[in-house]
FIRO-526250 format. One record per residue (C-alpha): residue in three letters; x, y, z; residue number from 1. Coordinates in steps of 0.1 Angstrom, whole numbers, plus 2048, in hexadecimal, padded with zeros to 3 digits. Each point is the difference from the previous one (the first is absolute). Example, Ala and Ser with C-alpha at 12.3 -4.5 7.8 and 13.67 -1.06 7.14 Angstrom:
% FIRO-526250
[ALA [87B 7D3 84E] 1],
[SER [80E 822 7F9] 2],
END
This chain:
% FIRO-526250
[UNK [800 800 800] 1],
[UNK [80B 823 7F8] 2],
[UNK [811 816 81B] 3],
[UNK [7E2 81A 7F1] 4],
[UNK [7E0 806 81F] 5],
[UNK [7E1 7FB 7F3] 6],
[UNK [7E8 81B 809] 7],
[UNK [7DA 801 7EF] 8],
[UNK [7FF 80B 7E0] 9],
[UNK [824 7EC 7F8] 10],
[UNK [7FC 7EA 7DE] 11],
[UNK [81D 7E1 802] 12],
[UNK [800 7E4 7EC] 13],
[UNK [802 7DA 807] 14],
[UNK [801 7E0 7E9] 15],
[UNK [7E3 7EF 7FE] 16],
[UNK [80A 7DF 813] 17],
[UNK [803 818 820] 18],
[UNK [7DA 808 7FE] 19],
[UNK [804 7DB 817] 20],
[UNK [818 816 817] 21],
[UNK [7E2 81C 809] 22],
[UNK [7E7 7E4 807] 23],
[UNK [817 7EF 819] 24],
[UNK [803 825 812] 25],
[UNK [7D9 804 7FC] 26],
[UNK [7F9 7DE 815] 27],
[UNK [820 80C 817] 28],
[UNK [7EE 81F 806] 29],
[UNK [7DE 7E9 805] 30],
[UNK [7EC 804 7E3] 31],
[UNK [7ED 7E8 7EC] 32],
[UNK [805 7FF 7DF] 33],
[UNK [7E4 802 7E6] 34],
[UNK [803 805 7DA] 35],
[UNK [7F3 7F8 7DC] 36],
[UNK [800 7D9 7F8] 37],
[UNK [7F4 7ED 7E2] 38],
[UNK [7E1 7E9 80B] 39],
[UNK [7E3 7F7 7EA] 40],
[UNK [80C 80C 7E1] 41],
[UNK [802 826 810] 42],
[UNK [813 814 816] 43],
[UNK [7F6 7FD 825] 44],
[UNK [80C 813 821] 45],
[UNK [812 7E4 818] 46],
[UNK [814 7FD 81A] 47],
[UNK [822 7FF 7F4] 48],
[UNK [820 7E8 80E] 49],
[UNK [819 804 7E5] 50],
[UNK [809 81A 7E3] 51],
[UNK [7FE 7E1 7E7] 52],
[UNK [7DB 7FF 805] 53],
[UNK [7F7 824 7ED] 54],
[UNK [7F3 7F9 7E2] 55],
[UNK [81C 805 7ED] 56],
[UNK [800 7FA 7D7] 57],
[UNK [7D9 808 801] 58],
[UNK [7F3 81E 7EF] 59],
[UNK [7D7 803 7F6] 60],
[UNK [7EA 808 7E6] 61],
[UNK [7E2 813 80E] 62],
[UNK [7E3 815 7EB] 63],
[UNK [7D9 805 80B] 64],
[UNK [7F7 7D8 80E] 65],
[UNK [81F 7F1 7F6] 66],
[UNK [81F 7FB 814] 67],
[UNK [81D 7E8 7F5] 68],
[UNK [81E 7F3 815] 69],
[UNK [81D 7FA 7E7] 70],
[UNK [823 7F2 804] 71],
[UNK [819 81B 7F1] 72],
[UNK [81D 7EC 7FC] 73],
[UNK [80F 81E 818] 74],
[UNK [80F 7FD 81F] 75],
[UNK [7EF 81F 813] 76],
[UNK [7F1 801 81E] 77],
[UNK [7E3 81A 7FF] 78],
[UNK [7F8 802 7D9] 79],
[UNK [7D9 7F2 805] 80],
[UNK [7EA 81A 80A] 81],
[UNK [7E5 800 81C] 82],
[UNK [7E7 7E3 802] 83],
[UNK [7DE 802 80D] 84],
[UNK [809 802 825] 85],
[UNK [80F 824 80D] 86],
[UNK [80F 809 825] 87],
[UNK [7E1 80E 80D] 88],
[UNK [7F4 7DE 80F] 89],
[UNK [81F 801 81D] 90],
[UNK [7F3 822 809] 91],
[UNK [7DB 7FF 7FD] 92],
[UNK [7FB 7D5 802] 93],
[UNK [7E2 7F6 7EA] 94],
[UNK [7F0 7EC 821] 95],
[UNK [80D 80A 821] 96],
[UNK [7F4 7FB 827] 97],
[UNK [7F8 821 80E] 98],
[UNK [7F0 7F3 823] 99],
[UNK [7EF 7E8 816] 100],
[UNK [7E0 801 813] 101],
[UNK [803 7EC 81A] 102],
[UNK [7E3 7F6 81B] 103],
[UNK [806 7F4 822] 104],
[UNK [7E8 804 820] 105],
[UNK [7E4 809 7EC] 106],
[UNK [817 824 7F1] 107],
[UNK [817 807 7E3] 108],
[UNK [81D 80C 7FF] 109],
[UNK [816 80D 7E1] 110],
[UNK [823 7F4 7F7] 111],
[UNK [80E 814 7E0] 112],
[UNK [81C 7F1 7E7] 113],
[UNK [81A 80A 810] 114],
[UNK [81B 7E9 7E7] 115],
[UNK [824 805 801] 116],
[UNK [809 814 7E5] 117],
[UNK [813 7EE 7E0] 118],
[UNK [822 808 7F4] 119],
[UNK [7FD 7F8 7DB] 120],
[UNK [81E 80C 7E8] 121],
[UNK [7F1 805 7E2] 122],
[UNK [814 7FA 7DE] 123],
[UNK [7F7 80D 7DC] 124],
[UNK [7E9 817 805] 125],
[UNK [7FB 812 7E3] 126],
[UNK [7FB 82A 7FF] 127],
[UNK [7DD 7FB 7F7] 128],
[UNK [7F4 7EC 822] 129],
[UNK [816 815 817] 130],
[UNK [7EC 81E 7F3] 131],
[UNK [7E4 7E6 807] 132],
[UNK [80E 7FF 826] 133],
[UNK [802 823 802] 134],
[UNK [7DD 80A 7F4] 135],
[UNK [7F7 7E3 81A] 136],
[UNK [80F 811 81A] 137],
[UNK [7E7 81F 7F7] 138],
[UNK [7E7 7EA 807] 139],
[UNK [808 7EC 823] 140],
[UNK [819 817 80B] 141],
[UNK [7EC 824 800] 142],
[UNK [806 81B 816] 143],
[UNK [7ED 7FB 822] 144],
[UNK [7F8 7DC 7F8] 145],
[UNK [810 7E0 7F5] 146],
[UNK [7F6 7DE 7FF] 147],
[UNK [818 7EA 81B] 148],
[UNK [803 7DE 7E9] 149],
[UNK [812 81B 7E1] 150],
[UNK [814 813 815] 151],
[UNK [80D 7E2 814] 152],
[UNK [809 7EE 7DC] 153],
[UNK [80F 81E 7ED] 154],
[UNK [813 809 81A] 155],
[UNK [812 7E3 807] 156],
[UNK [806 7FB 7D9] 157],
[UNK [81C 801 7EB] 158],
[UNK [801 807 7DC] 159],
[UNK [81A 7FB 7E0] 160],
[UNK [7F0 80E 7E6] 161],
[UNK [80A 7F6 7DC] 162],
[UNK [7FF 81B 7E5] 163],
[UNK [7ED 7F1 7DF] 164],
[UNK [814 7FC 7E0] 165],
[UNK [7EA 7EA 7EE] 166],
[UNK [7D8 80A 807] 167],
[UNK [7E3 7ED 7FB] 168],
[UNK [7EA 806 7E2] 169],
[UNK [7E2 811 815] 170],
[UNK [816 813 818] 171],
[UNK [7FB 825 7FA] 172],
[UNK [819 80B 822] 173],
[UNK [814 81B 7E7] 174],
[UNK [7DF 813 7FE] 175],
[UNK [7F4 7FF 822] 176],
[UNK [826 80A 80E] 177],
[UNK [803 7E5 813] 178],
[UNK [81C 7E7 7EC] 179],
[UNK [813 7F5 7F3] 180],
[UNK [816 810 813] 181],
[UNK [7F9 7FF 828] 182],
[UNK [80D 821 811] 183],
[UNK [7F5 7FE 825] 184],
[UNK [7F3 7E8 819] 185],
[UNK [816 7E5 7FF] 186],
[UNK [81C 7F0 817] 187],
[UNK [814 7F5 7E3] 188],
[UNK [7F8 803 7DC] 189],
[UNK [810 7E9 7E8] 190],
[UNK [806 806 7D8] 191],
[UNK [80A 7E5 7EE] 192],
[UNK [81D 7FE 7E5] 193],
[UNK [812 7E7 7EA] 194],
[UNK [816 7F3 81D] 195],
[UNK [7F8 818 81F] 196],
[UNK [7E3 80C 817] 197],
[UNK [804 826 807] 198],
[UNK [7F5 809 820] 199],
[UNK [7F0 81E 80D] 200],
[UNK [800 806 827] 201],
[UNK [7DA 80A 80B] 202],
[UNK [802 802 822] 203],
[UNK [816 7F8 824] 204],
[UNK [7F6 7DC 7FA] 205],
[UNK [80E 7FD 7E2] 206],
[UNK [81C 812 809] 207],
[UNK [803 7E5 81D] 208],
[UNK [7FA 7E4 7E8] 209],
[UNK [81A 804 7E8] 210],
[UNK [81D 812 81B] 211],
[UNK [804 7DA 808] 212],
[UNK [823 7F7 7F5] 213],
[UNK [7F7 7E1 7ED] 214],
[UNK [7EE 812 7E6] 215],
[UNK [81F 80D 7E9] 216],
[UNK [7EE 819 7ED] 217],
[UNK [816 81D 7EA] 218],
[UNK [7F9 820 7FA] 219],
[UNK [7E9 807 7DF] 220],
[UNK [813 80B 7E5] 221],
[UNK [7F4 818 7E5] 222],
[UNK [7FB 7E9 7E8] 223],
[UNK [7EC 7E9 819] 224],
[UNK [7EB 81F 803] 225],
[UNK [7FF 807 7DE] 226],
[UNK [7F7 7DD 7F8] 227],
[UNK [7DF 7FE 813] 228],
[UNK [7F5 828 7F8] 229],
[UNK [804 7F3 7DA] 230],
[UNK [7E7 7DE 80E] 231],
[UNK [7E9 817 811] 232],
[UNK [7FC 815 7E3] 233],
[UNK [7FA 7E3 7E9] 234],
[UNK [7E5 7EF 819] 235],
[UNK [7ED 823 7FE] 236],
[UNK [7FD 7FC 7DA] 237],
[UNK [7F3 7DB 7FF] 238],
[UNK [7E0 804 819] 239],
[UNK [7E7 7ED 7F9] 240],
[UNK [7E0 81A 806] 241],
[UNK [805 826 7FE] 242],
[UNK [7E6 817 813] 243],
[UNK [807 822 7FA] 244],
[UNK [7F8 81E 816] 245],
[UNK [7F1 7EB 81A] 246],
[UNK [7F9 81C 816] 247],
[UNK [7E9 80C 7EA] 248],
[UNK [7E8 7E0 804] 249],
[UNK [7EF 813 820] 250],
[UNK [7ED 81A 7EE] 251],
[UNK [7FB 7E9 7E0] 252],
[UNK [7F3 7E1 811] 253],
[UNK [7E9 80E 818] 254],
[UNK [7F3 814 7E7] 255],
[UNK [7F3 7E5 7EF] 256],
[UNK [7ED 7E6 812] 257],
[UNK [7E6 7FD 7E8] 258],
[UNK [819 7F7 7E2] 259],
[UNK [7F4 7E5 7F1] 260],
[UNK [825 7ED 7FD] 261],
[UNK [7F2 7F8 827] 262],
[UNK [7E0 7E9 7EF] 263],
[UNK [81D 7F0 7E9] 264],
[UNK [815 7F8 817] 265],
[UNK [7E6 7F2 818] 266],
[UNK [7F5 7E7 7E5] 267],
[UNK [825 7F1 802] 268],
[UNK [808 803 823] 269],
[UNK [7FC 7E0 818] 270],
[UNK [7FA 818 820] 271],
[UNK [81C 7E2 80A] 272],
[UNK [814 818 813] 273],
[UNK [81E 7F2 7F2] 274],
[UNK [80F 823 7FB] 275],
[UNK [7FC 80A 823] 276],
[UNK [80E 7E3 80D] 277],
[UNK [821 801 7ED] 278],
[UNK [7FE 826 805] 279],
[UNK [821 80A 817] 280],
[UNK [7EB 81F 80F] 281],
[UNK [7DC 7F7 800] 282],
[UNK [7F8 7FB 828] 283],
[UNK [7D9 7F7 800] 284],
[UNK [7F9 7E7 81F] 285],
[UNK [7EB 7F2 814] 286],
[UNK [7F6 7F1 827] 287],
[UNK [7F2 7E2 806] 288],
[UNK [7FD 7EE 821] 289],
[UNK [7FE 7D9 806] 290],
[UNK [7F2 7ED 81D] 291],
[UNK [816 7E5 80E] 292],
[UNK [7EC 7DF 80D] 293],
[UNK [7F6 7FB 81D] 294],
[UNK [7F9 82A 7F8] 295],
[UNK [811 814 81A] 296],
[UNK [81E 80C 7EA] 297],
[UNK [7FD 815 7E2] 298],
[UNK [818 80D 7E8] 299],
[UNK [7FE 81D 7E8] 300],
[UNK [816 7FF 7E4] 301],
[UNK [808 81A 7E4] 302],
[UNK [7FB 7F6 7DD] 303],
[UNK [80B 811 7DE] 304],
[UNK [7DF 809 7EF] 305],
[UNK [7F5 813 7DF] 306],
[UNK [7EE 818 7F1] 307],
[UNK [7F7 7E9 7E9] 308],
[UNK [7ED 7EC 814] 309],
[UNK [7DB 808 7FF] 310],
[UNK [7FB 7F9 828] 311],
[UNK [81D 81B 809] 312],
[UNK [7EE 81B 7F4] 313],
[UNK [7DE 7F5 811] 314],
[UNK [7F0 813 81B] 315],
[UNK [7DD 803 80C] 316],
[UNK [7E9 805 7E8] 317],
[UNK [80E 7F5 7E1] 318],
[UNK [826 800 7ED] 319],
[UNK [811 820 7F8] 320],
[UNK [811 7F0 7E4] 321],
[UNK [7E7 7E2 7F3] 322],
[UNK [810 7F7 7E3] 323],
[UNK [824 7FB 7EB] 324],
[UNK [800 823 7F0] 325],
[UNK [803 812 820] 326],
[UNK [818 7EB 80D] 327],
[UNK [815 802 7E4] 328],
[UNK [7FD 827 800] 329],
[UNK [802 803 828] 330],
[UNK [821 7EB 7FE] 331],
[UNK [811 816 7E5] 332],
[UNK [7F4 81F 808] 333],
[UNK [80D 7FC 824] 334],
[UNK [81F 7F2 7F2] 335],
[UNK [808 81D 7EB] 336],
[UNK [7ED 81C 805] 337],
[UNK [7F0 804 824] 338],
[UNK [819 7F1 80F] 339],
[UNK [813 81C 7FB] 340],
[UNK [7EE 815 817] 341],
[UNK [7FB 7E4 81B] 342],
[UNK [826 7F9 803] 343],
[UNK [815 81C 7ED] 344],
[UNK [809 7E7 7E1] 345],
[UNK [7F4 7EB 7E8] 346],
[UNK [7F5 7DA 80D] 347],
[UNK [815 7F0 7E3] 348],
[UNK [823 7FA 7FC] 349],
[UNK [801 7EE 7DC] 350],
[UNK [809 7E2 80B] 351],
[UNK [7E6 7EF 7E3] 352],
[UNK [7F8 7E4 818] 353],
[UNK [7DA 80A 7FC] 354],
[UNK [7FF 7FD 7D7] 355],
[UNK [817 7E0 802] 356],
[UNK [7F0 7EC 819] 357],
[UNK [7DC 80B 7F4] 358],
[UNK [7ED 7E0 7EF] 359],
[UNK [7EB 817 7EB] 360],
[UNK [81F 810 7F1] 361],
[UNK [7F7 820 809] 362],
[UNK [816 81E 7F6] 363],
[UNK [7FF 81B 81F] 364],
[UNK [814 813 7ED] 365],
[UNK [7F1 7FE 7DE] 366],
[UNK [7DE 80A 813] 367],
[UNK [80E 81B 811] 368],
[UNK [80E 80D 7DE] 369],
[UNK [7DB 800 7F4] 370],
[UNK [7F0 80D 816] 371],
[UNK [819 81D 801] 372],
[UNK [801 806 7DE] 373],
[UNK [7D9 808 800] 374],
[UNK [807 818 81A] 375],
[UNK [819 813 7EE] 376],
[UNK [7EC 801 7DE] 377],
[UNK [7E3 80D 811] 378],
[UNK [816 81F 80E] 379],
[UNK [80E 806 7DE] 380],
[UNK [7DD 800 7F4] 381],
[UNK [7F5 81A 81E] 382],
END
């Protein structure tokens, strides 16, 4: 290792063999290890015990319904893009205890989930779901309030973020500013070359983790640097989707409800919730509370949910949203446009998990484009 310090903000670089070197300090420093692994023909999120078992010589062909895990004949370790699972299900769990109701002597009493906290090192996470963590945090983590299960998780997390040289076919991150590059909320953040891993510092822990001395990292040359601006550059020009000006979808989305794109769309759309399932942000739930036999213990867990489902948006009286076309509309108008207001950004990252996990084959971006383009017609017309 160089004489060098590393302080955040430092960029060394490291051959690719000693990625194995960081995961041994990771589990010295008591993390679990969890990272992208090829099971059932995709790419899953697993726990981790060796470098050897990232998918490496996989890439994927993705496009609206169709994703594709190929062997590349290469030998790297993060060319596949995201599959349909993203990083918000260590955070926000999709079932999780959140108390007890106990009876004994004829009263209850009230025993909350009180778990020990994870300590999950999280590897490849691409720019587009650590924007997904941090629009997350918006949500659990909000000023005067915060829900005790996310905090407890994201604080206790650790996170080596991979920048994406080779996007998937849906992804639209370039537009939305949130990839391929990643530029803040990571421990370490890796960029991958012929024969090296770069590696920007985040954070004191991942200062920590690579000051070990087994890790014999060098500094980055220029060229290094040069080398992965010139990668970057390339991945920008080879996205899959393009959505341009999204912050103009508030005023043109909610502006028109009534477009009748929403009827067309309806007559394709499953009302599945697929999209919301694989979505990185969406954070619909629900409670529901089971009696144990011989009936004096109940447990109320949280569930993910959607706005796709017809019973979420029930309440006495009738459904607010009875049928597919207002789902469909309530899900990407709050994704794109009122959003926006509720949070201070848009819901969507671009990470094109909705359009390529979506059985209908359903373009969100294509619709989007549209709908938009009515919008702007009818103001040139005005």
């Amino acid at each position: 290792m160089s004489e060098l310090n590393i302080v955040i903000g430092t960029t060394v670089a490291i051959k690719k063999e000693e990625l194995e070197d960081i995961f041994v300090r990771l589990r010295g420093m008591g993390y679990t290890i969890f990272g992208p692994k090829v099971k059932d023909h995709t790419i899953v999120h697993m726990p981790l015990k060796r470098v050897s078992e990232l998918p490496i010589g996989y890439s994927c062909q993705q496009d609206a319904g169709k994703y594709t895990l190929i062997q590349n004949g290469q030998k790297n370790y993060f060319d596949v893009a995201t599959g349909p699972q993203s990083w918000k299900q260590y955070f926000f769990p999709p079932k999780i205890e959140l108390m007890k109701f106990h009876k004994g002597n004829g009263n209850w009493s009230v025993v909350e989930n009180e778990e020990d906290p994870p300590h999950y090192a999280m590897v490849g996470v691409r720019p587009c779901d650590l924007a997904a963590i941090e629009t997350q945090d918006k949500i659990f983590l909000r000023e005067g309030w915060s829900d005790p299960i996310y905090r407890g998780r994201r604080e206790n997390v650790f996170i080596i973020a991979v920048n994406c040289l080779q996007p998937c076919g849906t992804g639209f991150c370039a537009s939305m500013g949130t990839g391929p590059d990643a530029r803040s909320g990571f421990d370490l953040c890796l960029t991958e070359l012929k024969k090296n891993f770069l590696v920007e510092v985040g954070s004191e822990a991942g200062r920590m983790a690579l000051s070990d001395e087994a890790i014999p990292w060098i500094p980055a040359s220029a060229f290094l640097l040069q080398t992965a601006n010139k990668s970057l550059e390339a991945a920008r020009e080879k996205m899959g989707r393009d959505l341009p000006n999204p912050d103009d979808l508030e005023t043109q989305l909610l502006e028109n409800l009534d477009h009748p794109r929403w009827e067309d769309v309806a007559g394709r759309c499953l009302s599945c919730a697929s999209c919301t399932q694989v979505c990185p942000t969406c954070f619909c739930w629900d409670s529901n509370d089971h009696t144990l036999l011989p009936g004096d213990t109940v447990i109320r867990e949280r569930t993910w949910d959607s706005c796709f489902n017809p019973d979420y948006s029930y309440v006495f009286g009738g459904n607010t949203r009875p049928n597919t076309k207002s789902r469909y509309r309530q899900w990407l108008t709050h994704k794109f446009a009122s959003w926006q207001e509720q949070f201070g950004g848009s819901g969507c990252t671009g990470c094109g998990r909705c359009i390529t996990w979506c059985p209908a084959e359903i373009d969100h971006v294509e619709e989007l484009g549209i709908i938009r383009n009515l919008s702007i017609r009818e103001e040139e017309l005005s």
